[in-house]
C-alpha positions as CSV (number, residue, x, y, z in Angstrom):
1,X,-8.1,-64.7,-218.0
2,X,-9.7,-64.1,-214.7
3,X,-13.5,-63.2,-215.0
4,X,-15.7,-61.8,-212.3
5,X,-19.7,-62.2,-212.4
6,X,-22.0,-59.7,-210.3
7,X,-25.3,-60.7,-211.3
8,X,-28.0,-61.8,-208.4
9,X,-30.9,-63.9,-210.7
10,X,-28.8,-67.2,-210.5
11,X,-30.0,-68.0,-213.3
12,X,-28.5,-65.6,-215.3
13,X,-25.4,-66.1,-213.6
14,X,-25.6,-69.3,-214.5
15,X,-26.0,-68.9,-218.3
16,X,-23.4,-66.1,-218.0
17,X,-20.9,-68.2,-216.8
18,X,-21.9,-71.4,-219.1
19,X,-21.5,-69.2,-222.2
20,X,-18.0,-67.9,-221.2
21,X,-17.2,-70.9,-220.3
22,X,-18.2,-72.0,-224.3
23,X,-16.5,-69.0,-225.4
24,X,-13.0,-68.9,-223.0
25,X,-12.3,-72.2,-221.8
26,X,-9.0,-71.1,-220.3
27,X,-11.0,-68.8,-217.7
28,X,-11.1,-68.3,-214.0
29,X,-13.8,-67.4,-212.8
30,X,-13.1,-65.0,-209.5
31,X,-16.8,-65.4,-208.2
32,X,-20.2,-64.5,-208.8
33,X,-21.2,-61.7,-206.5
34,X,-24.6,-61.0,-206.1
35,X,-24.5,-57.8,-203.9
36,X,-23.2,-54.0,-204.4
37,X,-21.9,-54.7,-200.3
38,X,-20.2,-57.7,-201.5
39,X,-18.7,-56.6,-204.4
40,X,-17.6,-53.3,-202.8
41,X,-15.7,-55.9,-200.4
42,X,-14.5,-58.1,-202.8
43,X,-12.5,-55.9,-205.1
44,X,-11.0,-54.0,-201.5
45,X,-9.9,-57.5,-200.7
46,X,-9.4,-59.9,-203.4
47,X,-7.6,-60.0,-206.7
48,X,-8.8,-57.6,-209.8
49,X,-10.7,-59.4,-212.6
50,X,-9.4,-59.3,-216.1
51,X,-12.9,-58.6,-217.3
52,X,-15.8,-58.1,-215.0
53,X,-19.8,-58.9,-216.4
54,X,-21.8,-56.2,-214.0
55,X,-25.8,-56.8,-213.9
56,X,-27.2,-53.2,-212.9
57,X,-30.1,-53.4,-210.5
58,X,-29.0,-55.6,-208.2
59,X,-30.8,-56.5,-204.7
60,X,-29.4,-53.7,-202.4
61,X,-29.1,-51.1,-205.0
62,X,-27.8,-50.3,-208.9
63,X,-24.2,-51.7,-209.0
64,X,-23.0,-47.9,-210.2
65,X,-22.5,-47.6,-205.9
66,X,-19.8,-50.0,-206.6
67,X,-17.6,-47.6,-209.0
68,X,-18.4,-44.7,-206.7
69,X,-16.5,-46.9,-204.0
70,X,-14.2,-48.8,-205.6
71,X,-11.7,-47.6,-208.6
72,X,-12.9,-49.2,-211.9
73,X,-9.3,-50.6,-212.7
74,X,-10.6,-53.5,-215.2
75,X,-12.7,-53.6,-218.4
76,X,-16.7,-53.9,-217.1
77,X,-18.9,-55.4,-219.7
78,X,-22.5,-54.5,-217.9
79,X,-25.6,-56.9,-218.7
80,X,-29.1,-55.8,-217.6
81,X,-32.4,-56.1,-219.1
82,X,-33.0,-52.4,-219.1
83,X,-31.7,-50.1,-221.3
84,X,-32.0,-46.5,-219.6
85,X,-28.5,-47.0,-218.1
86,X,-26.7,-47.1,-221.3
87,X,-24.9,-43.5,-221.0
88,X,-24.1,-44.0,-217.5
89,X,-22.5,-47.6,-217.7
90,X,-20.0,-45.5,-219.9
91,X,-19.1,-43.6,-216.9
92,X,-17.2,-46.2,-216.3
93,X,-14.7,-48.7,-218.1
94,X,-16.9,-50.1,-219.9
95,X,-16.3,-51.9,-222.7
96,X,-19.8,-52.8,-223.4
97,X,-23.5,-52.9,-222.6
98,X,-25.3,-56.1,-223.2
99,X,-29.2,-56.5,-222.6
100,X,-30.4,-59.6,-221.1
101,X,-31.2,-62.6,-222.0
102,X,-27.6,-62.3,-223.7
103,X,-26.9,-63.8,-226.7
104,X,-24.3,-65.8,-228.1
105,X,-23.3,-63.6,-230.9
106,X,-23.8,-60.0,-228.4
107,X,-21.2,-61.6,-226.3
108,X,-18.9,-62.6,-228.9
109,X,-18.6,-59.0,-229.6
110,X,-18.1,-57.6,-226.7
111,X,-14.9,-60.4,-226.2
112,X,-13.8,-59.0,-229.5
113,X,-13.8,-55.4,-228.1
114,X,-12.0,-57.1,-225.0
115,X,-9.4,-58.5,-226.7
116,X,-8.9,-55.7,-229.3
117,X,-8.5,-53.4,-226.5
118,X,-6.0,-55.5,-224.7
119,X,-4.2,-56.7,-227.9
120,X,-3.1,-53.0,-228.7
121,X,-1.2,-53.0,-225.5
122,X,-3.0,-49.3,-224.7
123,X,-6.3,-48.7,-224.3
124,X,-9.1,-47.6,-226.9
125,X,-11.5,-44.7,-226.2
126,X,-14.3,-46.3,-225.1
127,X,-17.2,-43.7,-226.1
128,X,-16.2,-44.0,-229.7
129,X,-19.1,-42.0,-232.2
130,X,-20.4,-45.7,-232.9
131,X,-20.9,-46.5,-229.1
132,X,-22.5,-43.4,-228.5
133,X,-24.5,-43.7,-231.3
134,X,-25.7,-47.3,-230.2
135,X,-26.6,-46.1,-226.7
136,X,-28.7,-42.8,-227.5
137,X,-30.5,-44.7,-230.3
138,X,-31.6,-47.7,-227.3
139,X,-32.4,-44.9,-224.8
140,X,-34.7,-43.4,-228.0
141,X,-36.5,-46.2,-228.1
142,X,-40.3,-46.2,-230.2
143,X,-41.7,-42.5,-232.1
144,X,-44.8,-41.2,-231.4
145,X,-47.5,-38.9,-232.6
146,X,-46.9,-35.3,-230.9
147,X,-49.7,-33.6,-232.7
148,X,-52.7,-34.4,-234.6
149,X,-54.8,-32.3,-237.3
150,X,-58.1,-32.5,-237.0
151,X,-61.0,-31.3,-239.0
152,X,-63.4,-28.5,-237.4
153,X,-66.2,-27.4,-239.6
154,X,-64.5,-26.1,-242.5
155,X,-61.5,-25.8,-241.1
156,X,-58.2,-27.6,-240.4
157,X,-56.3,-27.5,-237.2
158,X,-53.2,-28.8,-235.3
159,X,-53.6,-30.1,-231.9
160,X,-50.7,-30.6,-229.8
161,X,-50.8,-34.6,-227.9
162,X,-51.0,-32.3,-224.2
163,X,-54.2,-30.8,-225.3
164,X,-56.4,-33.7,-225.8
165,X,-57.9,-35.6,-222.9
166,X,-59.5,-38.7,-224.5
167,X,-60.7,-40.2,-227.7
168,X,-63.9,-42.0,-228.6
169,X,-65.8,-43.2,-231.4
170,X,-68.9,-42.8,-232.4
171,X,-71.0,-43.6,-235.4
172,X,-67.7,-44.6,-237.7
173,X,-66.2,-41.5,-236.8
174,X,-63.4,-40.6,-234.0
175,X,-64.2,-37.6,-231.6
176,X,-61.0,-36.1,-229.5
177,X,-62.3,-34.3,-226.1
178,X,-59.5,-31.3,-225.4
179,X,-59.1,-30.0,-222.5
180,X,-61.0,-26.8,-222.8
C-alpha cells in the first residue's frame, strides 16, 4: 500500500509514520510533504497514494488549497489538533478525521474504514449519519449558561448571558452589573 504523509511538525510525522509502520508493515511510504506548494506539486507529478494522512494548518496555508488544486482521487485520512475543520475535511474523500496526538486505537479505525472501503470493491458513502453525527457533536464542543434568574426584591427574573456586564461578590452574596 502506498502511503503519503503531509504533516510539517516532524515530529508528528515521525510518530505518524512509526505507527503505520506498526500497523502496515507492507507499506510504502511516497513521502512526507510538509507544504500545500509541495504537495500541490507532488500529486501533479508523482504517483497517487493509496491512502494519504493530511495535517490541516500547515506552514503556507490549510492543506484544503491542495483539493481545490489538485483532484482528491485517493482516500485522505486528515489528522490535526483542531477540531473546527471536521465538516469541511468531508468535502473531500475523507475517510476519516483524527485529532492529534493520534492514538493507536483512532488509527486502527480509520485503517478499518480503509480497508472496508476498498474490500467492497466500490466505494462507501463517506458522510454516513454516524460520521456526521461524530463531527457536529466535536464542533459542539462544552454547554453553557445562556441565561440566569436572578432575584430582585420580591421578584424573579430571567437575564439573558448578553445583558450582564460583570459579576462580583460581596458580603457572601453574588451581585451581576447589566448593562443598563
Amino acid at each position: 500500500m502506498k502511503i503519503l504523509i503531509v504533516e510539517d511538525e516532524p515530529l508528528a510525522a515521525d510518530r505518524l509514520e512509526s505507527l503505520l509502520r506498526t500497523k502496515l508493515p507492507e507499506m510504502e511510504l511516497l513521502d512526507i510533504i510538509d507544504t500545500v506548494e509541495d504537495t500541490v506539486e507532488f500529486l501533479q507529478n508523482g504517483a497517487l497514494p493509496d491512502l494519504a494522512f493530511f495535517d490541516i494548518q500547515l506552514a503556507d496555508g490549510l492543506s484544503f488549497s491542495v483539493f481545490d488544486q489538485v483532484p482528491a482521487d485517493f482516500p485522505v485520512v486528515f489528522t490535526t489538533a483542531f477540531d473546527q475543520y471536521a465538516l469541511r475535511a468531508f468535502e473531500v474523500n475523507s475517510i476519516d478525521y483524527l485529532l492529534k496526538p493520534i492514538k493507536a486505537d483512532r488509527l486502527d479505525r480509520a485503517l478499518s474504514k480503509f480497508k472496508q472501503r476498498n474490500s467492497t470493491g466500490q466505494e462507501q458513502p463517506l458522510l454516513t449519519p454516524a460520521v456526521l453525527q461524530s463531527a457536529l457533536s466535536m464542533l459542539r464542543g462544552p454547554s453553557y449558561k445562556e441565561r440566569f434568574v436572578v432575584k430582585s426584591g420580591a421578584n424573579l427574573l430571567t437575564v439573558a448571558i448578553e445583558e450582564i456586564t460583570y459579576f462580583w461578590s460581596q458580603d457572601k452574596m453574588t451581585w451581576i452589573r447589566l448593562r443598563d
